[in-house]
DOTIDREN-695121 format. One line per 2 residues: number of its first residue (from 1); for each residue x, y, z of N, C-alpha, C, O, CB. Coordinates in steps of 0.02 Angstrom, whole numbers, always signed. Atoms other than C-alpha are relative to their C-alpha. Glycine has a CB too. Example, Ala and Ser with C-alpha at 12.3 -4.5 7.8 and 13.67 -1.06 7.14 Angstrom:
2
1> +45,-59,+0,+615,-225,+390,+45,+60,+0,+97,+59,+33,-50,+1,+62  -42,-59,-3,+684,-53,+357,-39,+55,+37,-14,+110,+45,+20,+23,-71
END
This chain:
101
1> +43,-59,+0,+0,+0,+0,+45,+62,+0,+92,+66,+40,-49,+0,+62  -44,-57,+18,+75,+175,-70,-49,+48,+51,-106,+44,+74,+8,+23,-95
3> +26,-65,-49,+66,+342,+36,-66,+24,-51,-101,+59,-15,+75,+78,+14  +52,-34,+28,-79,+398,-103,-58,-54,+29,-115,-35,+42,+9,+13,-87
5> +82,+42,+3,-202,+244,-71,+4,+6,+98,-45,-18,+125,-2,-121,-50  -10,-23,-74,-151,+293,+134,-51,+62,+20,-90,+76,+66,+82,+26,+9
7> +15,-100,+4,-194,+481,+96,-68,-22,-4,-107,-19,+44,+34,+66,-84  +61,-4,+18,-341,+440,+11,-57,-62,+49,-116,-45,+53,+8,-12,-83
9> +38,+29,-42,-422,+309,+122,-37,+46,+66,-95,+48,+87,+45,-52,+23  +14,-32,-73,-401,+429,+283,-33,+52,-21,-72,+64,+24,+62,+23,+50
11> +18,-10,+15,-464,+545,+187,-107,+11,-15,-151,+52,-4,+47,-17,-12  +84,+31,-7,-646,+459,+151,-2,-17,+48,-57,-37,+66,-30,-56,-38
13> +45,+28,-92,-652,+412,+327,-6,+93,+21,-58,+125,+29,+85,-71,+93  +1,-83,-12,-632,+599,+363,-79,+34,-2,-123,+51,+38,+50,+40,-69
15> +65,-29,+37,-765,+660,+252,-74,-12,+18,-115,+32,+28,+2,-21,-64  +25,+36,-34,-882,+518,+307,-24,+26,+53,-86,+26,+58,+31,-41,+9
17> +8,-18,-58,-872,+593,+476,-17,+66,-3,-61,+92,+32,+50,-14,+37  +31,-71,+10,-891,+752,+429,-76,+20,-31,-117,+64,-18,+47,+31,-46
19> +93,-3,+39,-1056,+721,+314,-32,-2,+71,-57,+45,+102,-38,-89,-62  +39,+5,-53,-1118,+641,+459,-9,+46,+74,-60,+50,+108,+15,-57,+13
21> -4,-44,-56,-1072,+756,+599,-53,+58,-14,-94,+78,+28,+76,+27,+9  +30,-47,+53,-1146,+890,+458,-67,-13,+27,-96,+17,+72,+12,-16,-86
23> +74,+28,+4,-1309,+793,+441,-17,+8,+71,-66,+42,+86,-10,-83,-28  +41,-11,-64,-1325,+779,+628,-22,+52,+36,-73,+53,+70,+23,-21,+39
25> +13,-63,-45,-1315,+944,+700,-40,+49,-69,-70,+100,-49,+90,+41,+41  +51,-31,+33,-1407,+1011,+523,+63,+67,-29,+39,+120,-47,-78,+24,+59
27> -28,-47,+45,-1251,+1116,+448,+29,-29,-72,+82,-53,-90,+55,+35,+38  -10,+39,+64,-1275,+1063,+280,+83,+31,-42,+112,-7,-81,-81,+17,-54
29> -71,+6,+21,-1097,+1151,+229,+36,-54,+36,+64,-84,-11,+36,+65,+12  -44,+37,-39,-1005,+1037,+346,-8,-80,-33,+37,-120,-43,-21,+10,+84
31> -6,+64,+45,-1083,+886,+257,-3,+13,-70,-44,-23,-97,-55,-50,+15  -9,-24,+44,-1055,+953,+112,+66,-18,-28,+81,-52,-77,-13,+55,+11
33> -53,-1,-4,-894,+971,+138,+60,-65,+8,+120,-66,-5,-6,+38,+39  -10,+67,-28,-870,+788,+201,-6,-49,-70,+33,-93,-87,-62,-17,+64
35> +26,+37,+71,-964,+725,+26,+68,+33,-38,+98,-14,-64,-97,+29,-39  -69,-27,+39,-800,+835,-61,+56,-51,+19,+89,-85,-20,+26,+83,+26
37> -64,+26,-22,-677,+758,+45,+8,-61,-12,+66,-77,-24,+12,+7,+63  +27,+75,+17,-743,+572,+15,+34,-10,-79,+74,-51,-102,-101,-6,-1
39> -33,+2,+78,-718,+624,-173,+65,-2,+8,+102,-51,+6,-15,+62,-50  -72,+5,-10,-562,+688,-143,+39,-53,+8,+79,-72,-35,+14,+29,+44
41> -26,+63,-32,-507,+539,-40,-17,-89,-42,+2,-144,-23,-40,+5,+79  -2,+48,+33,-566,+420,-178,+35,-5,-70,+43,-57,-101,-55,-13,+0
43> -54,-33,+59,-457,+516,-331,+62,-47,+23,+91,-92,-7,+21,+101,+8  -67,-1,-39,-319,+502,-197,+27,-99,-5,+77,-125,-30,-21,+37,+103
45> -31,+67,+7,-316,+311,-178,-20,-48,-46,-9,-107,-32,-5,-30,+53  -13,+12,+44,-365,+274,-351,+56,+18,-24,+95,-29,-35,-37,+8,-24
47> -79,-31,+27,-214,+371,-413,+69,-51,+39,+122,-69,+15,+8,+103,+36  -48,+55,-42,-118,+257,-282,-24,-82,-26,+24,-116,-43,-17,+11,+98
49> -10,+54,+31,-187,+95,-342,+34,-1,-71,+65,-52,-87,-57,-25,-1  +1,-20,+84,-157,+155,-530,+82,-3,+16,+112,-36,-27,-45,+93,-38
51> -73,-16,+16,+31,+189,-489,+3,-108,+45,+25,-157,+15,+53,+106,+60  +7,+92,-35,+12,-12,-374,+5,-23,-55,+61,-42,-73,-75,-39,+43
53> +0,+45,+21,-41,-85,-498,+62,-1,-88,+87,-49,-118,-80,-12,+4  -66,-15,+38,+92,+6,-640,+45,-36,+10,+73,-65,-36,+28,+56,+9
55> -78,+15,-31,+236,-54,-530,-22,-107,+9,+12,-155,-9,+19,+64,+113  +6,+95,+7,+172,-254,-511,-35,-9,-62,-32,-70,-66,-54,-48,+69
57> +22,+55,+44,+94,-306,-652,+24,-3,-68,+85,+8,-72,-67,+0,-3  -43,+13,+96,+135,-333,-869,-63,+64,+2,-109,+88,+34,-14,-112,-78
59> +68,-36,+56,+47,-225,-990,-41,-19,-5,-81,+27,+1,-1,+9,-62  +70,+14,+0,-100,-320,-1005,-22,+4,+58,-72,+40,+50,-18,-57,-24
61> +19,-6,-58,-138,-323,-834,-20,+80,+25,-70,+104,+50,+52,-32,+36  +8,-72,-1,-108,-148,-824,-58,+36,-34,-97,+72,-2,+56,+26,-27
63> +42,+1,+36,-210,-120,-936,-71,+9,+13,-104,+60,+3,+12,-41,-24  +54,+28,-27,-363,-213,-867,-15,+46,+67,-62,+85,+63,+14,-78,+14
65> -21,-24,-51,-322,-146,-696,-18,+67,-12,-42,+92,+39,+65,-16,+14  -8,-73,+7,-328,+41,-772,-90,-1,-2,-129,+23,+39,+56,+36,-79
67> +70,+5,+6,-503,-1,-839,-44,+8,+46,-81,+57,+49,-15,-49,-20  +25,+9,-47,-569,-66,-691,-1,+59,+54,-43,+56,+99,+24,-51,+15
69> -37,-32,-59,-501,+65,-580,-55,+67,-39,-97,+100,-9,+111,+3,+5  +67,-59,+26,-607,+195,-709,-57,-1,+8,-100,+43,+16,-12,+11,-61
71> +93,+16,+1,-758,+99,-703,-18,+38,+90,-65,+69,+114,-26,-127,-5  +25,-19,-85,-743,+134,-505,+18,+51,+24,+12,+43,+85,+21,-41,+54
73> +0,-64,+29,-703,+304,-520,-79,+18,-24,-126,+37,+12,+54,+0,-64  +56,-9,+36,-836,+321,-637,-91,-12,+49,-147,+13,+40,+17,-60,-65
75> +49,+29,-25,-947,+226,-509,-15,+58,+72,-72,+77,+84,+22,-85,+15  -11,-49,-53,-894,+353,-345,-13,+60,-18,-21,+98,+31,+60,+1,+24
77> +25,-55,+42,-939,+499,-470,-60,+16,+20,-80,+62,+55,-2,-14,-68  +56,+2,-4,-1103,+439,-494,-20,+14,+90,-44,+66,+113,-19,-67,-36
79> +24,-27,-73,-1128,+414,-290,+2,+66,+30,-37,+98,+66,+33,-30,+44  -11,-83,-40,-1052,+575,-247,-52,+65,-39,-47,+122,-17,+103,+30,-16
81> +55,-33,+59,-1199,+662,-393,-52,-5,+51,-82,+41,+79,-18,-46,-83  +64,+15,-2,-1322,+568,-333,-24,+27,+102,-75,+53,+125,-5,-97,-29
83> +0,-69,-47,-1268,+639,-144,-27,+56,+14,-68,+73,+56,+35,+23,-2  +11,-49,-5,-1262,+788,-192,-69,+27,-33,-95,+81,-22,+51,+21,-16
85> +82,-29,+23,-1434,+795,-288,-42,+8,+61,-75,+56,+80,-45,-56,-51  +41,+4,-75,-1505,+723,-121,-3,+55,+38,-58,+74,+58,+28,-47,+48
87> -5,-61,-46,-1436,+880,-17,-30,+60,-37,-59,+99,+1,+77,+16,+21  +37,-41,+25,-1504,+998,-144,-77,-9,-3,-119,+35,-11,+25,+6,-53
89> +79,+18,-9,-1668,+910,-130,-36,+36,+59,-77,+81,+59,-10,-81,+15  +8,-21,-69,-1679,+926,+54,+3,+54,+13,-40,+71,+54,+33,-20,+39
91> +2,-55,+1,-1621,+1101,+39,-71,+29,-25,-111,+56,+13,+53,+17,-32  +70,-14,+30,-1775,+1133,-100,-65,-15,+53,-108,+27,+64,-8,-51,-69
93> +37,-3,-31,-1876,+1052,+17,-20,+41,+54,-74,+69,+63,+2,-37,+5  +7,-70,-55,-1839,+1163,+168,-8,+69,-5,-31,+106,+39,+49,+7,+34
95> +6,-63,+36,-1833,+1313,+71,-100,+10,+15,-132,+41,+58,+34,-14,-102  +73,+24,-17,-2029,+1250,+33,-18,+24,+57,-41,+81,+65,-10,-72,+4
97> +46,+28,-54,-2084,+1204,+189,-5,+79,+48,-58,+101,+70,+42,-82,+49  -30,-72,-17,-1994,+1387,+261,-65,+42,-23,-100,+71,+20,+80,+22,-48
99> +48,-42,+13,-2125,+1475,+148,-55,-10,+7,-90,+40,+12,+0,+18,-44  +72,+2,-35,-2286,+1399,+193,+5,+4,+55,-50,-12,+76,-41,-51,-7
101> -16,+13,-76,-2227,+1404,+374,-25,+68,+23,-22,+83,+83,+86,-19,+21
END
């Protein structure tokens, strides 16, 4: 395990804690901020497997390995979207609820 897939693990535990801390006490920057850092922290130790798996394996492997490593990328994208649609929801909603109130 390289210092980037290190970085980036502690990272998403970070963030994690921070959404949730966010979510609990109701300062939606703070989980906000937590949903960023998660991203962040999943760049971080993709970029660290990506150089892992450079240094052990052939070209084809590499290869495969790069793929895979996009698809899940690609996949942490989507979650961190679909996140952040959620918190804009909840926002819309409170906004709402604020003006018939």
């Amino acid at each position: 395990m390289n210092k980037d897939q290190v970085s980036g693990k502690v990272d998403q535990v970070t963030g994690k804690i921070k959404q949730g801390v966010g979510e609990a006490v109701g300062n939606q920057d703070l989980a906000d901020r937590g949903v960023v850092d998660q991203a962040k922290g999943a760049v971080k130790e993709t970029w660290g497997n990506v150089k892992d798996a450079a240094d052990k394996n052939t070209q084809d492997d590499a290869n495969d390995t790069r793929e895979k490593i996009s698809n899940k990328v690609e996949d942490v994208k989507n979650r961190v979207n679909e996140k952040i649609d959620a918190v804009k929801e909840q926002y819309r909603e409170k906004k709402a609820s604020d003006r018939t109130a």
